[in-house]
C-alpha positions as a Markdown table, in Angstrom:
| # | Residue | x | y | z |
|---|---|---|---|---|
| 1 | Unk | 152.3 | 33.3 | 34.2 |
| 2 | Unk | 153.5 | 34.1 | 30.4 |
| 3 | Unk | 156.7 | 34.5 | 28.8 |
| 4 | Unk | 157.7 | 35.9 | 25.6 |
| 5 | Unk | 161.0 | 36.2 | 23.7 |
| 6 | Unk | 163.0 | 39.0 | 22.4 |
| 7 | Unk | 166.1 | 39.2 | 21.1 |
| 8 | Unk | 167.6 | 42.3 | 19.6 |
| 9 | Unk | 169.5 | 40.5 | 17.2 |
| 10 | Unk | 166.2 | 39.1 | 15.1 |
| 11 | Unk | 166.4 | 41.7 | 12.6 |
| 12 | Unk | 169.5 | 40.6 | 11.5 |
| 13 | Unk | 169.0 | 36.9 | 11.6 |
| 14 | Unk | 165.9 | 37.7 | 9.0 |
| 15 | Unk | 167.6 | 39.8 | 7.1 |
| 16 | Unk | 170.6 | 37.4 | 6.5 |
| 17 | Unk | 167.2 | 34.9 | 5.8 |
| 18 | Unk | 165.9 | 36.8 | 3.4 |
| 19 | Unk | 168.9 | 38.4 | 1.6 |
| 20 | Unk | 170.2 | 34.4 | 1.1 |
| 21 | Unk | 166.7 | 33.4 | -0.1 |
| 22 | Unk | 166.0 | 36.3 | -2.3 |
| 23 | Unk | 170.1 | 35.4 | -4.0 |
| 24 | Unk | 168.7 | 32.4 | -5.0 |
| 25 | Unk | 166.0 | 33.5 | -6.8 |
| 26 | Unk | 168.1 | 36.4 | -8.2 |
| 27 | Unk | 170.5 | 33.8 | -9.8 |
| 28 | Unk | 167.6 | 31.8 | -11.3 |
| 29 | Unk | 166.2 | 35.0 | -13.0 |
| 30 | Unk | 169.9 | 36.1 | -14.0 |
| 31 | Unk | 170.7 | 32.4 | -15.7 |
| 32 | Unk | 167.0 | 32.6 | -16.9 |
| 33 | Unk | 167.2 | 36.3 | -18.6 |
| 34 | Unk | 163.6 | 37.0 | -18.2 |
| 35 | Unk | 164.7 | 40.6 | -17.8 |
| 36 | Unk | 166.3 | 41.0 | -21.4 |
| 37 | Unk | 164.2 | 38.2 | -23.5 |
| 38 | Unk | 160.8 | 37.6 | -24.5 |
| 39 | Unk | 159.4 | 35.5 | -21.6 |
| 40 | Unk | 158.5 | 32.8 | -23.7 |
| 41 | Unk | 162.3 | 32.3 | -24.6 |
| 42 | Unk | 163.1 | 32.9 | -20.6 |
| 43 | Unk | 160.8 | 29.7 | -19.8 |
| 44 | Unk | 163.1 | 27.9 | -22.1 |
| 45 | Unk | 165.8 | 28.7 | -20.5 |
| 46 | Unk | 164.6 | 27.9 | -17.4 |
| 47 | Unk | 163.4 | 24.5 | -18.0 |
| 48 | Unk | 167.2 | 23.8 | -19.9 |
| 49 | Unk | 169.1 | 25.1 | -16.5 |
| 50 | Unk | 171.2 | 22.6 | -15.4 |
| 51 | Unk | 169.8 | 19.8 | -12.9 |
| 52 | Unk | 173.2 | 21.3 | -10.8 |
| 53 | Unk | 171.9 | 25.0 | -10.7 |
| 54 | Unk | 168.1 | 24.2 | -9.6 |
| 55 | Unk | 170.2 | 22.2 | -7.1 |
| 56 | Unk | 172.4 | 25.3 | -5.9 |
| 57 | Unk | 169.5 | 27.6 | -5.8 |
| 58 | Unk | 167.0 | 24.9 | -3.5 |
| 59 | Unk | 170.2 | 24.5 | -0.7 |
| 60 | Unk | 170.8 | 28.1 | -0.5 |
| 61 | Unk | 167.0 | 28.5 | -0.5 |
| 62 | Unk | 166.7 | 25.8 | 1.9 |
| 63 | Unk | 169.4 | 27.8 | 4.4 |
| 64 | Unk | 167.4 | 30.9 | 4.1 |
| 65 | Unk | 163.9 | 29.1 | 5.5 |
| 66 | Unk | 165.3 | 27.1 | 8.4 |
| 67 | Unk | 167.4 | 30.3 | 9.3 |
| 68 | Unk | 164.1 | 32.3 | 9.2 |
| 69 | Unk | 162.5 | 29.7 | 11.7 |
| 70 | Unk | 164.9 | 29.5 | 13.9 |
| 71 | Unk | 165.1 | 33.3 | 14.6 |
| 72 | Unk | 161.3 | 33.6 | 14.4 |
| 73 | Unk | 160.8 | 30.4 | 17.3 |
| 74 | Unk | 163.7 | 31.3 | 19.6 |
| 75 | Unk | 162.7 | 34.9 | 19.3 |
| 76 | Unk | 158.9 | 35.3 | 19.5 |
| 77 | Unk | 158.0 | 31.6 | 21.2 |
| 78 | Unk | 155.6 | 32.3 | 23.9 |
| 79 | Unk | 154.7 | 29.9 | 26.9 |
| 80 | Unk | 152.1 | 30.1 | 30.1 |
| 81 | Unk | 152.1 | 28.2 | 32.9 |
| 82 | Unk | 148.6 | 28.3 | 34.5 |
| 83 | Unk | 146.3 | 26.1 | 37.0 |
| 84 | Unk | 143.0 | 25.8 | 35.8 |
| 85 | Unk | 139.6 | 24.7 | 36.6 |
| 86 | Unk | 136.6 | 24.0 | 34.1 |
| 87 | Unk | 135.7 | 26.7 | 32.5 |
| 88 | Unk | 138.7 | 28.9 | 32.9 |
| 89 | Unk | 140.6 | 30.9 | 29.9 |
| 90 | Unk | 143.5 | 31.6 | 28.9 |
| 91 | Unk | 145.1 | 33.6 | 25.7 |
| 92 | Unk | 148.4 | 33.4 | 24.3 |
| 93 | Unk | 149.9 | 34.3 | 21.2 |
| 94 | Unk | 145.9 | 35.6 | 20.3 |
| 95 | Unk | 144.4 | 32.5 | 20.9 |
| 96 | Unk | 141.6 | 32.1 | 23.9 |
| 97 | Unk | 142.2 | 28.7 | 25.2 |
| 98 | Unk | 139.0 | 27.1 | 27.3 |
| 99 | Unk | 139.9 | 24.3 | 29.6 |
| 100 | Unk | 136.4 | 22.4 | 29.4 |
| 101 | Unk | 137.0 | 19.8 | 31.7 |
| 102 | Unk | 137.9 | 15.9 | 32.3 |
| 103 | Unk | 137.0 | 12.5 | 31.7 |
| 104 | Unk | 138.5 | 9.6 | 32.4 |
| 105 | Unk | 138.6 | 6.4 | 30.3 |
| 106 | Unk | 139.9 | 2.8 | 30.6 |
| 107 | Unk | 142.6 | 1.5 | 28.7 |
| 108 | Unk | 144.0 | -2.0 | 28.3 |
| 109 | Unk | 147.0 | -2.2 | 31.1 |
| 110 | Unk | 146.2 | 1.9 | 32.1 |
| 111 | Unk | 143.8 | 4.4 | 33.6 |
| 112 | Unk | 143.8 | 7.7 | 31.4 |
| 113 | Unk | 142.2 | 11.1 | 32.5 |
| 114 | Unk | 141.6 | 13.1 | 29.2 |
| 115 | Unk | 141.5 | 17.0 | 29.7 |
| 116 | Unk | 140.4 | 19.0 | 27.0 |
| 117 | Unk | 141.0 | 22.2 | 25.5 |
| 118 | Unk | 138.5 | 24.0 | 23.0 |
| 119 | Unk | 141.2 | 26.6 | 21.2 |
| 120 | Unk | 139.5 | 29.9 | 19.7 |
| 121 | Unk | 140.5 | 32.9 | 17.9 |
| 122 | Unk | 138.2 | 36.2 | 17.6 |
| 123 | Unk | 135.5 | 34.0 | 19.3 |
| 124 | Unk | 136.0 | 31.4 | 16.6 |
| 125 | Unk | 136.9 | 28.1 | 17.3 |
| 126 | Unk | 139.5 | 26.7 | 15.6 |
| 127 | Unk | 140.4 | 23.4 | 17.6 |
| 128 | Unk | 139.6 | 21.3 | 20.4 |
| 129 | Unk | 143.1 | 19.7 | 21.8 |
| 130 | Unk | 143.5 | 16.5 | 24.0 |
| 131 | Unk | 145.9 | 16.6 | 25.9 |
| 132 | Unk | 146.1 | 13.1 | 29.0 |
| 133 | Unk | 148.0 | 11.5 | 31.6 |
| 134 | Unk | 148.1 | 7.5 | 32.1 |
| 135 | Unk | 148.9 | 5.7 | 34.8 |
| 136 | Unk | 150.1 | 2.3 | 35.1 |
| 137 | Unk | 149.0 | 0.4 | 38.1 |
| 138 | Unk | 151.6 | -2.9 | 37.2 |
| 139 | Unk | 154.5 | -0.6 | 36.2 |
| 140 | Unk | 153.7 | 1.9 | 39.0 |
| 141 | Unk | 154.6 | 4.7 | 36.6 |
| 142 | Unk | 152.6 | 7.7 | 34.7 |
| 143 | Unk | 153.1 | 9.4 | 31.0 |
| 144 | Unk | 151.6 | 12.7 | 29.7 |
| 145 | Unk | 150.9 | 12.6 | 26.3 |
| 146 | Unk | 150.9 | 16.2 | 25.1 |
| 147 | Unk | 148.4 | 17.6 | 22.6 |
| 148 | Unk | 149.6 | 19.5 | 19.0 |
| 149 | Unk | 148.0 | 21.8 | 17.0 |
| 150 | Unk | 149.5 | 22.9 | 14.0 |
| 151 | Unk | 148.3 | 26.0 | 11.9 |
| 152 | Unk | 150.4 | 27.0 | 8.9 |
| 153 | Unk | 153.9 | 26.5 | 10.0 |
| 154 | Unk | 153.4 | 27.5 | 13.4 |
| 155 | Unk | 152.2 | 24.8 | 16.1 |
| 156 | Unk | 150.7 | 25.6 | 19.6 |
| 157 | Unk | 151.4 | 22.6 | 22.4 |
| 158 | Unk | 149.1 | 21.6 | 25.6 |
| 159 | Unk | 151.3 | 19.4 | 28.1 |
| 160 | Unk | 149.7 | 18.4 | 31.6 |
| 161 | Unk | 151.1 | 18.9 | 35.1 |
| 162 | Unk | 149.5 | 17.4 | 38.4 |
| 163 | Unk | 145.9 | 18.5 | 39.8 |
| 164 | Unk | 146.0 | 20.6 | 42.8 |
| 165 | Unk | 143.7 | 19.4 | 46.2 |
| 166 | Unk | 141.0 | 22.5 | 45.4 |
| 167 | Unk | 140.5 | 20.5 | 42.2 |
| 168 | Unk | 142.8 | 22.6 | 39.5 |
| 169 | Unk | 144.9 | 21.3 | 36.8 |
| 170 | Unk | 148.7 | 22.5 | 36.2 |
| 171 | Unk | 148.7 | 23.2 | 32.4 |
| 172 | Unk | 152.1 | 24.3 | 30.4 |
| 173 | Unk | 151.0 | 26.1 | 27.0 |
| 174 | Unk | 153.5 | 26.6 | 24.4 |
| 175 | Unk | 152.9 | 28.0 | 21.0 |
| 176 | Unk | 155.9 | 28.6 | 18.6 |
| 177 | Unk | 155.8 | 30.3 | 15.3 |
| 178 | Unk | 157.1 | 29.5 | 12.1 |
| 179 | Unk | 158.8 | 26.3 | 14.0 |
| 180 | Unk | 158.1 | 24.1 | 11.2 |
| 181 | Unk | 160.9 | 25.9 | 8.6 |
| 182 | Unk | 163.2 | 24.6 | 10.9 |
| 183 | Unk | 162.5 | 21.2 | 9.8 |
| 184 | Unk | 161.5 | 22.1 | 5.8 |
| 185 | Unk | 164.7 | 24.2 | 5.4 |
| 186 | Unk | 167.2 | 21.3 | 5.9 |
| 187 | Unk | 164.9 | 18.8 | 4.0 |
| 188 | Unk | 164.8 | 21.6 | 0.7 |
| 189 | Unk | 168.6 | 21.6 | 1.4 |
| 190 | Unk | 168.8 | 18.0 | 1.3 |
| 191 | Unk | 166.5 | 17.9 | -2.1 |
| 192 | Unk | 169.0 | 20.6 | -3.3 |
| 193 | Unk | 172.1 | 18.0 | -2.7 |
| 194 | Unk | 170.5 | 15.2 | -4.4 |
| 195 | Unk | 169.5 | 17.5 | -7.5 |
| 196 | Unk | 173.2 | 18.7 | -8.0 |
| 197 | Unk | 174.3 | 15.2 | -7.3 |
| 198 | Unk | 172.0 | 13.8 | -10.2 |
| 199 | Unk | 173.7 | 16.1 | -12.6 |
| 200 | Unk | 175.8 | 14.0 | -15.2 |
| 201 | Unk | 178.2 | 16.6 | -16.0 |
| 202 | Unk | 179.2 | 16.7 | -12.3 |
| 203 | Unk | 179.6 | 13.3 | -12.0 |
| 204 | Unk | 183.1 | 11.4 | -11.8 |
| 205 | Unk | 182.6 | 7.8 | -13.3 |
| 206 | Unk | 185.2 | 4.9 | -13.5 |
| 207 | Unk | 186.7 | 4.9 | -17.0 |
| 208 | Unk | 184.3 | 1.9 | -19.3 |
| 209 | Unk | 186.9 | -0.9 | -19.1 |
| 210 | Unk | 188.3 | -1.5 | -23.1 |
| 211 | Unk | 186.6 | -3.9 | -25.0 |
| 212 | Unk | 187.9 | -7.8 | -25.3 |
| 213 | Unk | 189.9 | -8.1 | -28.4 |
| 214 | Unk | 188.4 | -10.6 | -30.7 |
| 215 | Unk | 189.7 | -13.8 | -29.9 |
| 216 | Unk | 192.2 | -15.1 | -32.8 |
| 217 | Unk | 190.9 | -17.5 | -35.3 |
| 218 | Unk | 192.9 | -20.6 | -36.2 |
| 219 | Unk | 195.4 | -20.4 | -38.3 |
| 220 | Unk | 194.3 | -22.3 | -41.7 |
């Protein structure tokens, strides 16, 4: 089964993305006055903008991105929930995903079954994804450990279920775009902060205490 996201709402949310990151720039160019000096003069400029203006423009820029991730991945994230056997494939998001089969391997306090995943677009491949299950005899308990693949700013997840009696494997795909400006917006916001913050003129120090008056010589 597959699932896919829509919202009617996402044009908006990209919009307000762009129109915020685009304002950035615009101020930058505006402070910068490429459009009314010789560029030369403009790339002066630039470089001499205060440390507090770079700073304004990399927050607001910073907004802009995660916003535009978190429309994109809550709009357009896809998922499938499938049982495979070896051999079987499956294509989300316009990837052909191959379930080749499992091996099982020995660890030090755990038995692991590896299952793996050769990942394909327009019949080429592009990634072969490892996703497992342990289980621990001592502990009496079992952990999936899901497999990632990232492309670009977009990542597609393989996480295991539990194999069927006719020898099929429960397999939940997920694959979410631009997911990763989520994360680089508020970090770009964050860089933003600490760029206004290192601006002198912005900064409120405690007066320099007066200097000690000389101590008096003796009288003669």
């Amino acid at each position: 089964a597959g699932a896919r996201g829509g919202s009617a709402l996402a044009p908006l949310g990209i919009g307000l993305g762009i129109f915020v990151i685009t304002g950035a720039i615009v101020d930058l160019v505006e402070r910068s006055g490429v459009a009314r000096v010789p560029f030369r003069t403009a790339l002066h400029r630039t470089r001499g903008l205060p440390r507090s203006v770079w700073g304004t423009a990399f927050a607001h820029a910073g907004l802009g991105i995660a916003l535009l991730g978190i429309v994109c991945e809550t709009t357009w994230n896809s998922e499938l929930i499938s049982t495979l056997r070896p051999g079987d494939v499956r294509n989300l998001a316009g990837y052909e995903i191959k379930f080749d089969g499992m091996t099982q391997r020995q660890g030090p306090n755990f038995t692991e079954v590896v299952s793996t995943f050769i990942v394909s677009e327009e019949g080429r491949q592009l990634s072969v994804m490892t996703p497992s299950k342990r289980s621990f005899a001592t502990r009496g308990m079992s952990t999936t450990e899901a497999a990632l693949m990232t492309r670009g700013v977009s990542q597609l997840y393989v996480s295991l279920g539990d194999t069927t009696a006719d020898g099929g494997l429960a397999v939940r795909i997920y694959h979410k775009p631009l997911v990763l400006l989520i994360w680089f917006g508020p970090v770009l916001m964050a860089f933003g902060g600490l760029l206004s913050l290192s601006d002198r003129r912005l900064r409120v120090g405690a007066p320099r205490p007066a200097r000690a008056a000389r101590a008096l010589q003796p009288a003669e």
